[in-house]
Structure formats: C-alpha cells, structure tokens
C-alpha positions as CSV (number, residue, x, y, z in Angstrom):
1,X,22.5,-35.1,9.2
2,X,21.6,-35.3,12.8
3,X,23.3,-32.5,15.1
4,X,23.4,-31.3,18.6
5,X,22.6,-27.5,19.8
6,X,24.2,-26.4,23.1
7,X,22.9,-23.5,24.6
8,X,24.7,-22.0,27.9
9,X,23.3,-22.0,31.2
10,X,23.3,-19.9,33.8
11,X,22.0,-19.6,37.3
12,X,18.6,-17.2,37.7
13,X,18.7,-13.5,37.4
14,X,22.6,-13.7,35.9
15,X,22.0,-13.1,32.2
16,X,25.2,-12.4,30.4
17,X,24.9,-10.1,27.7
18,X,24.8,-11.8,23.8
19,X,28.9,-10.3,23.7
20,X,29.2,-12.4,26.8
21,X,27.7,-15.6,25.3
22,X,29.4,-15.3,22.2
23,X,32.8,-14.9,23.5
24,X,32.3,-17.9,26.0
25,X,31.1,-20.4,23.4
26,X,34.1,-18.9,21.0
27,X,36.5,-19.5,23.9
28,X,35.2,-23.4,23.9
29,X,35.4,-24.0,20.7
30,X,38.5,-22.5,20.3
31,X,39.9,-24.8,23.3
32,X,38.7,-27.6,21.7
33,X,40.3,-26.8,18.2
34,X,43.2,-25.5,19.4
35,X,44.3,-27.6,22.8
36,X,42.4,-30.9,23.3
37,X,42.9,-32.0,19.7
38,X,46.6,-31.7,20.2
39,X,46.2,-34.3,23.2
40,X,43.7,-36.5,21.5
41,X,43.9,-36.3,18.4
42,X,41.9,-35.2,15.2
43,X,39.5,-37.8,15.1
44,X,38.4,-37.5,18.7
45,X,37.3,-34.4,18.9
46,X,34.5,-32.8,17.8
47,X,34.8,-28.9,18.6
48,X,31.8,-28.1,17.0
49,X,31.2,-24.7,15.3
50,X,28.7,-21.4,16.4
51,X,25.8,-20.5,14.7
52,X,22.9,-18.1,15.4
53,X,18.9,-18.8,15.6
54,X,16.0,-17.0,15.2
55,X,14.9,-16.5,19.0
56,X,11.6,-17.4,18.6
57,X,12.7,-21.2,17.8
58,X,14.8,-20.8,20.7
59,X,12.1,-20.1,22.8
60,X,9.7,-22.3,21.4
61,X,12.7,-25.3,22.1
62,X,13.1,-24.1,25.3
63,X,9.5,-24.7,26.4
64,X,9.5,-27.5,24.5
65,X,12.5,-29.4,26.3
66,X,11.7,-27.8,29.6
67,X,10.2,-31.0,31.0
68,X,12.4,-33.3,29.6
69,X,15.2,-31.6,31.5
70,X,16.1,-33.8,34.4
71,X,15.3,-31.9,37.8
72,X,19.0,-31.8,39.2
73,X,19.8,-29.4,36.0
74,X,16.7,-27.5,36.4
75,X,18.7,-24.6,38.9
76,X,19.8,-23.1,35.4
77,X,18.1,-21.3,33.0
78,X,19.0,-21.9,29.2
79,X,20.1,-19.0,27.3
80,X,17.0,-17.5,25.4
81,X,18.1,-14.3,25.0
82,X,21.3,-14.0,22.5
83,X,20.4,-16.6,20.1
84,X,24.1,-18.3,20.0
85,X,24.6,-21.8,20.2
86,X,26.9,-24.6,19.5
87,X,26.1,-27.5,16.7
88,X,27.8,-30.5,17.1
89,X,27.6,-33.6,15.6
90,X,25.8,-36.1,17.4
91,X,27.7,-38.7,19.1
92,X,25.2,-41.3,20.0
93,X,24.7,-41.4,16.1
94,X,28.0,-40.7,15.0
95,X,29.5,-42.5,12.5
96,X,32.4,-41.5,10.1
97,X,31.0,-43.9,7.2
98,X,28.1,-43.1,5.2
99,X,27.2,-46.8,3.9
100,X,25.7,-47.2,7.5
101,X,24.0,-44.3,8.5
102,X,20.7,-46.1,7.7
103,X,21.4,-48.9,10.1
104,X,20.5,-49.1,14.0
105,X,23.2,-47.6,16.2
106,X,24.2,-48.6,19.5
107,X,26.6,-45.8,21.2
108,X,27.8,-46.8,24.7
109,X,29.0,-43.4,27.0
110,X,31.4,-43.9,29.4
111,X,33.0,-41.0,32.0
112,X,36.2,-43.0,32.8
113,X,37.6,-40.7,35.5
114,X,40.8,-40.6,37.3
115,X,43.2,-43.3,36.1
116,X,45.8,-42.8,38.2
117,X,47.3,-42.8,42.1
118,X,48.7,-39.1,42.5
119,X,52.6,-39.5,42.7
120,X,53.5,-36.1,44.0
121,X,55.7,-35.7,46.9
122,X,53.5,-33.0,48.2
123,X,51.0,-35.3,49.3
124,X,50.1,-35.5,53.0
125,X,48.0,-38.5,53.5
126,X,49.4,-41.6,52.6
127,X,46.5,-42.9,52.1
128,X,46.1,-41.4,48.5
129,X,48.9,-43.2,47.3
130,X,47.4,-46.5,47.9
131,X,43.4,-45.7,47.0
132,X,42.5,-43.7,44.2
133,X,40.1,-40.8,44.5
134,X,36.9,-42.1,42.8
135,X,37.3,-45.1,44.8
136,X,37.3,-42.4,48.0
137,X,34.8,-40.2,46.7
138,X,32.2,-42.8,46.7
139,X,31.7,-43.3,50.3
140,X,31.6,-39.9,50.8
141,X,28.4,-39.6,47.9
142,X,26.9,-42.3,49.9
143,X,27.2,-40.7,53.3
144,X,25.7,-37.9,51.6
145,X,23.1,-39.3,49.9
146,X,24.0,-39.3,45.7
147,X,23.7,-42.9,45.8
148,X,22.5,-45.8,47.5
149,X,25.6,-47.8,47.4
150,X,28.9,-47.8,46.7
151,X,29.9,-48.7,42.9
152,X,32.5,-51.7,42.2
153,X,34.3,-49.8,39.5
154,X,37.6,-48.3,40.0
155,X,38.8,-46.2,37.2
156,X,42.3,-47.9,37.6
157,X,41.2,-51.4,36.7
158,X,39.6,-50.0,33.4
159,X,43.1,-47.9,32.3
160,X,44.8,-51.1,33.3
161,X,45.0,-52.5,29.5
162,X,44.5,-55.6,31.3
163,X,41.2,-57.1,29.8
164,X,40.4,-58.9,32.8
165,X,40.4,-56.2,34.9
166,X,38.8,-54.5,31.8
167,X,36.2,-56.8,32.0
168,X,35.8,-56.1,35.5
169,X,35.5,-52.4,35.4
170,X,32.7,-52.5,32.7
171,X,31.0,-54.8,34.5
172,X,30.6,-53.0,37.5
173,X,29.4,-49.9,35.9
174,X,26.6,-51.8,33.9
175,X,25.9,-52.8,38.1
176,X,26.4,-49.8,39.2
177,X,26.0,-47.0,36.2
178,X,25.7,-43.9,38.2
179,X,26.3,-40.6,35.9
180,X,29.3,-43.1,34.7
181,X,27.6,-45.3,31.4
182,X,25.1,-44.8,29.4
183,X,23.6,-46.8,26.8
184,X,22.1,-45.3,23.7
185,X,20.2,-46.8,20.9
186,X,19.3,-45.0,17.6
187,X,20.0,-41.9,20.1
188,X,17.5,-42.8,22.7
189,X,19.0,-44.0,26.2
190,X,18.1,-47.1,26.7
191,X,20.0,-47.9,30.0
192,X,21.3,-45.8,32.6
193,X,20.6,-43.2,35.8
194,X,18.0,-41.1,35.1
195,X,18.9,-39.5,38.4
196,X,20.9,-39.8,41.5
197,X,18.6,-42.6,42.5
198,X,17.4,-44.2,39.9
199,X,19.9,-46.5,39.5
200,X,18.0,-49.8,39.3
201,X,20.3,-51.9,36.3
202,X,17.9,-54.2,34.6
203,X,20.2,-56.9,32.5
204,X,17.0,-58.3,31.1
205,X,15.9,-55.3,29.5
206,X,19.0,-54.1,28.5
207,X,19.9,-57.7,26.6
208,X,16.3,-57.7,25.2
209,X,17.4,-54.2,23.2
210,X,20.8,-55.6,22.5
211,X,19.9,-59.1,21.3
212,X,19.2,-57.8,17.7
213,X,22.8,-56.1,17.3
214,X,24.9,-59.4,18.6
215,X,22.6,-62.3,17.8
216,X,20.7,-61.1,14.9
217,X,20.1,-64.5,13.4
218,X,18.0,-65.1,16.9
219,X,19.6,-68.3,17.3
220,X,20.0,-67.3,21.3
221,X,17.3,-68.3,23.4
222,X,16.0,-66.0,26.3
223,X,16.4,-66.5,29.6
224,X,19.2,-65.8,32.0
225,X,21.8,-67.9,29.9
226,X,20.6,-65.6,27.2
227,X,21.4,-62.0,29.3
228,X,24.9,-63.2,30.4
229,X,25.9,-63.8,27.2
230,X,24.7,-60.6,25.4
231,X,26.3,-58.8,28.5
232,X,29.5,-60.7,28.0
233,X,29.9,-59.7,24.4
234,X,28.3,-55.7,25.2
235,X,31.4,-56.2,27.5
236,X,34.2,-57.7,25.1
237,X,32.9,-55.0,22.6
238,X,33.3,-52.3,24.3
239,X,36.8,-53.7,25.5
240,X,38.4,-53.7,22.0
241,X,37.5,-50.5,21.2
242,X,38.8,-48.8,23.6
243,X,41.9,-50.3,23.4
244,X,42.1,-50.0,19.6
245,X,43.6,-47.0,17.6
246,X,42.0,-44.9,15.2
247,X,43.8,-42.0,14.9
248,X,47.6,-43.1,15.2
249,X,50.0,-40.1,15.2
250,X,53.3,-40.5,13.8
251,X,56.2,-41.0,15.9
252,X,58.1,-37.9,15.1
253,X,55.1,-35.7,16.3
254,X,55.6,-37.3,19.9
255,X,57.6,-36.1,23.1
256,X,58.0,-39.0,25.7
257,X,58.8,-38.0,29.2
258,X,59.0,-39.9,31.9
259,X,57.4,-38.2,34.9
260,X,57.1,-40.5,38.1
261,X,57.4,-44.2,39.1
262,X,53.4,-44.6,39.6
263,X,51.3,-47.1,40.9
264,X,49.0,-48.7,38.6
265,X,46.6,-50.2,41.2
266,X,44.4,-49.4,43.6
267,X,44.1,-51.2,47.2
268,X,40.5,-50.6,47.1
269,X,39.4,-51.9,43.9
270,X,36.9,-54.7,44.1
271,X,39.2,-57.3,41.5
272,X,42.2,-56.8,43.9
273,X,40.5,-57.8,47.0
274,X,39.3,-60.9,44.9
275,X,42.4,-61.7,43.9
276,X,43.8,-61.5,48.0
277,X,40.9,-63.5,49.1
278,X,42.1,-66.0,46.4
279,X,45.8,-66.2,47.8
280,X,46.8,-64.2,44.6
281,X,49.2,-61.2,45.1
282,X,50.1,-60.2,42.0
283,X,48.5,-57.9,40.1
284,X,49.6,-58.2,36.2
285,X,48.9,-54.9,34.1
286,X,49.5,-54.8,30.5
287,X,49.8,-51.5,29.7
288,X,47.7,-49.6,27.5
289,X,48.6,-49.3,23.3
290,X,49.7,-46.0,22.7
291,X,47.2,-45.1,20.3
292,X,44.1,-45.6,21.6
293,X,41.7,-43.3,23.2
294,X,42.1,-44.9,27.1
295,X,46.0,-44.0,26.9
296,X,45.7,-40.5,25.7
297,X,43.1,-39.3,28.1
298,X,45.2,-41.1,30.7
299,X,48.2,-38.7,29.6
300,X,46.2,-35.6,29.4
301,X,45.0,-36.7,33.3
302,X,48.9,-36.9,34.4
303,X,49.2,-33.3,34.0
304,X,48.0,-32.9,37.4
305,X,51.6,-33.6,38.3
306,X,51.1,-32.1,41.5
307,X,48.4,-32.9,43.1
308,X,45.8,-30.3,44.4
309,X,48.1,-30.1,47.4
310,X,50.6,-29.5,45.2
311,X,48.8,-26.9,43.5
312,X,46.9,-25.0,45.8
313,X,50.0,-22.8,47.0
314,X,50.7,-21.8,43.0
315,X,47.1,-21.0,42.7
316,X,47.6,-18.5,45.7
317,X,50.7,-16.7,44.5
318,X,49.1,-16.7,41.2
319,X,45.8,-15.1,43.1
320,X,48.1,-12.9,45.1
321,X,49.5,-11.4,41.5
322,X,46.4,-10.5,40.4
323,X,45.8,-8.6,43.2
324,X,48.2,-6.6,42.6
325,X,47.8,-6.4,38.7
326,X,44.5,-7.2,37.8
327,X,45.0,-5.8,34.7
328,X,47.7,-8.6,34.1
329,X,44.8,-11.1,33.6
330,X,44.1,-11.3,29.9
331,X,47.7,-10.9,29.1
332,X,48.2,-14.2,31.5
333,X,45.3,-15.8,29.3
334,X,43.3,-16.9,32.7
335,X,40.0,-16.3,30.3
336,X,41.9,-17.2,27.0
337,X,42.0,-16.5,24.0
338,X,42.9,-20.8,24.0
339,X,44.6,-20.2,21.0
340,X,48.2,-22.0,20.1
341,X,50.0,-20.3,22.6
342,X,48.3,-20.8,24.9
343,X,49.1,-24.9,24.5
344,X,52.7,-24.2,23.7
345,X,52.8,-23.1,27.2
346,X,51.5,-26.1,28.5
347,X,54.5,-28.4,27.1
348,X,56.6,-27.1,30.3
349,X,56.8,-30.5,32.5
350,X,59.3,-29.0,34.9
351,X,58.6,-29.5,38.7
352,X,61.3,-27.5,40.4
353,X,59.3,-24.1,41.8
354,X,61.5,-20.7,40.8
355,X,59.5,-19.1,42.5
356,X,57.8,-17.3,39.7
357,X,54.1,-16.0,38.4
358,X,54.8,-17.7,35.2
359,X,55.9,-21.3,36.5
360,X,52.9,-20.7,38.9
361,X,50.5,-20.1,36.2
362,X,51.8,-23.2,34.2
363,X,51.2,-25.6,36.5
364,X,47.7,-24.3,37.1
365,X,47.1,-24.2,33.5
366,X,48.0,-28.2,33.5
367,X,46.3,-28.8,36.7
368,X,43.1,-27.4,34.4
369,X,43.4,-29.4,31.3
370,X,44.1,-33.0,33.6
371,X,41.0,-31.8,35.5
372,X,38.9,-31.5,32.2
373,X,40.5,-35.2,31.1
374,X,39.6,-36.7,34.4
375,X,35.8,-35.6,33.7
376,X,35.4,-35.8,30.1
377,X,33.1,-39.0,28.5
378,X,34.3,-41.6,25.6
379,X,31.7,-42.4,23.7
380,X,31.6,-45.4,21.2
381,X,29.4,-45.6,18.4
382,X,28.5,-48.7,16.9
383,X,26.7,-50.1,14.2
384,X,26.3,-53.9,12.1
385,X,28.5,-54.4,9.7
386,X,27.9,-56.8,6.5
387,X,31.7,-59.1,5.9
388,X,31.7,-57.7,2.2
389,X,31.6,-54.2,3.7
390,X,34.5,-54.7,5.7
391,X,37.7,-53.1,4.8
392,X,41.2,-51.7,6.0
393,X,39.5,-48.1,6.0
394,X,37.1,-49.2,8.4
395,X,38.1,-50.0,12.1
396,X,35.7,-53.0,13.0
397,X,35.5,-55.3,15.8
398,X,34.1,-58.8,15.7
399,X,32.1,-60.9,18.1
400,X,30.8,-64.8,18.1
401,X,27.9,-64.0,15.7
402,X,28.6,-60.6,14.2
403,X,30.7,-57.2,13.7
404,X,30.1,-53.9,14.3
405,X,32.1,-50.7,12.3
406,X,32.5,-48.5,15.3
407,X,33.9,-44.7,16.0
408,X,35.1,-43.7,19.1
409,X,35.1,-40.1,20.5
410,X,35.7,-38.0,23.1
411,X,33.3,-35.4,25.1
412,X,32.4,-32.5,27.4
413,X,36.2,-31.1,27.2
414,X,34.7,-27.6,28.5
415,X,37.6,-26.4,30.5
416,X,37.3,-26.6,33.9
417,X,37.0,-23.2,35.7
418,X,40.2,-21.3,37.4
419,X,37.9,-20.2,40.0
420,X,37.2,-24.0,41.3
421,X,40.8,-24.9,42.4
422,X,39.8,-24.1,46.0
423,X,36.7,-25.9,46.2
424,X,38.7,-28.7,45.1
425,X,41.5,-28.6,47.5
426,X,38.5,-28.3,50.0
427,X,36.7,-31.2,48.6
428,X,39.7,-33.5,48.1
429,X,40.1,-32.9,51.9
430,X,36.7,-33.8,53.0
431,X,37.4,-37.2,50.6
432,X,40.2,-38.6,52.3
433,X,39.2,-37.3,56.2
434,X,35.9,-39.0,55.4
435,X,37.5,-42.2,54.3
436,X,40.0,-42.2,57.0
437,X,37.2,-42.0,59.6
438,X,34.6,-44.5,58.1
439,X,36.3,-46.6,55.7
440,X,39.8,-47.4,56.3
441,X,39.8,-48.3,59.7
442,X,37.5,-50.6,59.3
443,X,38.9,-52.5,56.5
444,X,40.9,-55.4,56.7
445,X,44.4,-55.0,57.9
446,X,45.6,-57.7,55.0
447,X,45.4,-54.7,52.5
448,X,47.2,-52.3,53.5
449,X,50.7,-54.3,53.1
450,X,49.2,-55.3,49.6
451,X,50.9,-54.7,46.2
452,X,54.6,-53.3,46.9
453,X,56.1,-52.9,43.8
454,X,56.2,-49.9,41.3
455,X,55.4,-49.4,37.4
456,X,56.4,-46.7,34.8
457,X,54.6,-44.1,33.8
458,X,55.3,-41.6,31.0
459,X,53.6,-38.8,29.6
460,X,53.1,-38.3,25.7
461,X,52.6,-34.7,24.5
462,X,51.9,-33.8,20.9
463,X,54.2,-31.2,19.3
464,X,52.3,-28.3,17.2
C-alpha cells in the first residue's frame, strides 16, 4: 500500500511544542472528516489519520528529502522534533479497485480556482463583475515576476460544463501549467512547473510518456500528427471525468438555495475574445451535473457570498470582540475543535447584517471554507482497463483506442487561516488597481459591452 506522510512546517526558530503539533494536525483531520466531506462527499476526501514515528527515521527522511525539496519551500523547516505526522493515501496512485493496482497509473492534478464572478452588492469596482480574479491576478504575477507570461486559462471556462470551453481551459493549462496541472505517472511527475520559471511545456515528451496509456497497440505513428492527437484524447479524458459522478448523494440529503443571478463568464477569457473576433456573441454554458466533483467544489466556492469587501467589516467587528473578550475565542471555535457544530453553523446563508458577533463570525467562517475550495487540487487517477473487467461498479471512461477505470479526488482542504482575511482584502485591492492601470485601459473597447445577459446560480449544501 503506498501512503503519504505530512509533516508540518514552520518558519525558523518557531518550534511548536509536540502538544502544539498534535493538536494542529488533529484539528485538520478533524476538518476534513467532519466539514469538507459534508460538501464533497465521502469518496472525495481523504482526511487521512495521525500516527507517530520513531524520530530518528524522521530525521534520517528529513536529510534525505532535503534536496529534493523545491527552493521556494525551503523558508520552512519540517517538524523533526515531535514525531507526529499525517498518512494519507496516495493520490497520484490512488485507486479504489484492487484488480489494477499492478498496472501503470497516470493521475493528472489540477488546482481549478475561482469559478465564479463575485455577485455581491458590496463590490466597488465594476470591474470584478465582468473579469474574474485569477484572470486579474495573472498580470499582476507577471509584473512581479512569478511568471513569464500570462496563462490562457480562466477558471470560468473550465466550471462552464461546456466541453468546448472545457476543452479550452485544459488546453491552456497543458500551455501554460503554472502551480495549476500536474502530470503524474506511476507517482513520478512527468510534466509540469518545477518552479516559478520553469514552465517550458514540451507536448512531445509529454505524448511520448502518454502514447502507451491511449494507443497501446502502437498503431499511432510519431510525429506532430501523433502529439495532437494524444493531447486531444489526455484532454477529452480528463473532460469526462470531471464532469462524471461518483459519489451521488441522495436527493433528500440536499438543501437547494438559490443565492444570486451570477455571471457565468468572464470578459477576459481567451475563448470569449475568439468567439467576438469571430462575430459570435453568445456564449452557451451547459451547466455542470450535479454530482460531479467540478459542481461541488464550485458550491463550496459560492460561500464567499460576500466578497472580501463584503467581508472585511465582519472580520473587524469580529476582531473588535475579541478584544474585548479574548477569552471568548475557543468558545467561538476561531481554532476549532471542527467538529459537527461547527458545520451546522455554517448552513446559515442569510445576508441581511443584525448587527451581531455571531452573524459576523458566520460569514467569516464561510468566507474560510470558499477560500479553502477556491485553492484546493482535483486529482484524477487513472489506469488501463481490460473490456471484460469493466462493470457497473467501476466508473470508466472510454477513448478511440482504449479505457481507463479512474477515481477522482479532492486535495489540500487545510483550512485557510482567520489571520489572512486582511492580507486578502489588501491583495484583492492591489489585483484590480493593477489591472485597471495596465490592463483594462488598454484593451479593446468591443469587450466591455460584451455578454449582457444573466444565469442562475444555486448553492447545494449537504444536511448532517
């Protein structure tokens, strides 16, 4: 059985004690059991359990991986001292069926991002209710130097349910992976950033590792033709899955509330200007299927009902409170225990302010499980499949010349800290003044009176 250990980090000379490690993995576990399955689902999540370890292997690990450790995450130290870690299962191998775990794996990660254009009144700039924030944010990492060029994706075309704009979005993150797709085989990346700048995408290579798994009678020559092919399948692939359902939840368990008339495109995204330069204005969007894995992180996301704008004032009165009583924070479970109360408090979608600690506190809460969505990774698992081995049990998905059983997942659900609501009220400033400035008054004037009309958007929430 192959398993991942998670060790905490933490900045130089701020050791936590082996109390203080213990409770912090306990409390992510526990959020993970207790809260993001209720959003995703049972078969997404994979909360992972804590065990303890002699700490001379951990030290001997430590010195081992040291050098592997990429040199952006090198400004922590791993934990060496309490012998606590996390085992998890490992996801680039993961695979729920044990007739293929001796067969080669191919597990594509993807960090899907934002999926929607904030619909809160309390929004100043106009401007973010045509462009979406990842769309934003790039220009600004540009400017400041986290990558060369601006990427094509926009999270918006990929939660579309659209497959050509499905298609799309893939496509430009194989172009342009970033930190935002990875490609694993048999566990070992095979494409992807190694850092900021390495960011080089080599079709060739890639459809040289991936020839095996969707042309494995070789009947595909190489060459060019070759590469766009095997990308084009990687890219239907990948398409289905995320739009399938694996873990369906039954209908009673389900609250549906409708929460804003939201946009479901973005005036900056690379397939709409193609479809304005081709005299197309309309935009059609399918919607995603309820069950899959796209439409409940996109749900979890919509929590931010807000907007940081929104937000920003509740975090300050809640602040202000604790001033006053700071002994009133573990009793407001800012630290946890993220236990089922804790997510029974979070099914309160009101949006009219009473003024109170505990409305407040609610909305921050939300604002911190939509920020965890909106940064959390899907990862797909996916391995041959022999037509005799196939059966209802087994979710599969077929291409020209061969199928793959697959498992999809969801990870890094660590929630996000309470403490970084200011920096990002301060950096969603810093996004949209940057892109005023620089971008959008330099684009073309045709796109700003693109793509009037409005779209539905509900929020599901599962019932404990």
């Amino acid at each position: 059985r192959c398993v991942v250990l998670r060790f905490l980090k933490s900045p130089p000379n701020q050791n936590k004690t082996s109390e203080e490690i213990l409770h912090h993995l306990q409390n992510i576990v526990d959020f993970g059991k207790h809260v993001m399955k209720q959003f995703f689902g049972e078969n997404y999540v994979h909360h992972g359990e804590i065990i303890q370890l002699p700490l001379d292997f951990v030290r001997q690990l430590c010195l081992k991986i040291q050098p592997e450790r990429p040199e952006s995450r090198c400004d922590k130290d791993m934990d060496t001292l309490s012998g606590y870690a996390m085992c998890l299962p490992n996801l680039t191998r993961l695979q729920t069926y044990r007739f293929v775990e001796h067969r080669p794996i191919l597990c594509i990660e993807i960090k899907p991002k934002c999926g929607f254009i904030p619909f809160s009144s309390h929004v100043s700039q106009e401007i973010k209710h045509k462009v979406c924030r990842y769309c934003m944010h790039q220009h600004l990492k540009v400017a400041n130097g986290k990558w060369k060029r601006p990427s094509k994706y926009c999270p918006l075309d990929l939660f579309s349910g659209n497959k050509q704009r499905m298609h799309f979005a893939l496509k430009s993150l194989l172009q342009e992976p970033q930190n935002n797709l990875k490609i694993f085989k048999n566990g070992e990346l095979i494409y992807g950033c190694k850092d900021d700048q390495d960011c080089v995408s080599d079709w060739n290579e890639l459809a040289r590792h991936l020839k095996p798994f969707f042309f494995p009678s070789n009947g595909l020559v190489s060459g060019p033709h070759c590469t766009r092919t095997i990308v084009k399948e990687l890219i239907h692939v990948i398409t289905m899955t995320l739009l399938s359902s694996t873990d369906a939840c039954r209908a009673g368990d389900m609250k549906t509330v409708p929460i804003s008339q939201g946009r479901s495109y973005c005036e900056a995204s690379a397939f709409n200007k193609e479809l304005v330069r081709n005299g197309k204005h309309k935009l059609e969007s399918s919607g995603l299927p309820r069950g899959c894995l796209l439409y409940k992180t996109l749900q979890a996301q919509m929590l931010d009902m807000l907007d940081i704008e929104g937000l920003h004032p509740l975090y300050s009165r809640v602040e202000q409170y604790l001033e006053e009583f700071p002994e009133e924070r573990s009793t407001l479970q800012i630290d946890g225990p993220y236990n089922e109360a804790f997510y029974e408090k979070l099914l309160d979608l009101s949006t009219e302010d009473d003024g109170t600690v505990a409305f407040a506190l609610t909305k921050v809460q939300q604002y911190r499980i939509a920020m965890t969505a909106k940064d959390c990774s899907l990862m797909i698992a996916l391995s041959p499949c022999l037509q005799d081995e196939c059966s209802e049990q087994r979710p599969v998905v077929l291409t020209s010349k061969s199928r793959f059983t697959f498992s999809v997942s969801v990870l890094d659900l660590d929630l996000k800290p309470y403490e970084s609501i200011p920096h990002q009220y301060k950096l969603d400033s810093e996004i949209v003044n940057y892109y005023l400035k620089n971008v959008q008054a330099k684009d073309d004037p045709v796109m700003s009176t693109l793509f009037k009309e409005n779209e539905d958007c509900t929020l599901v929430l599962h019932k404990v």
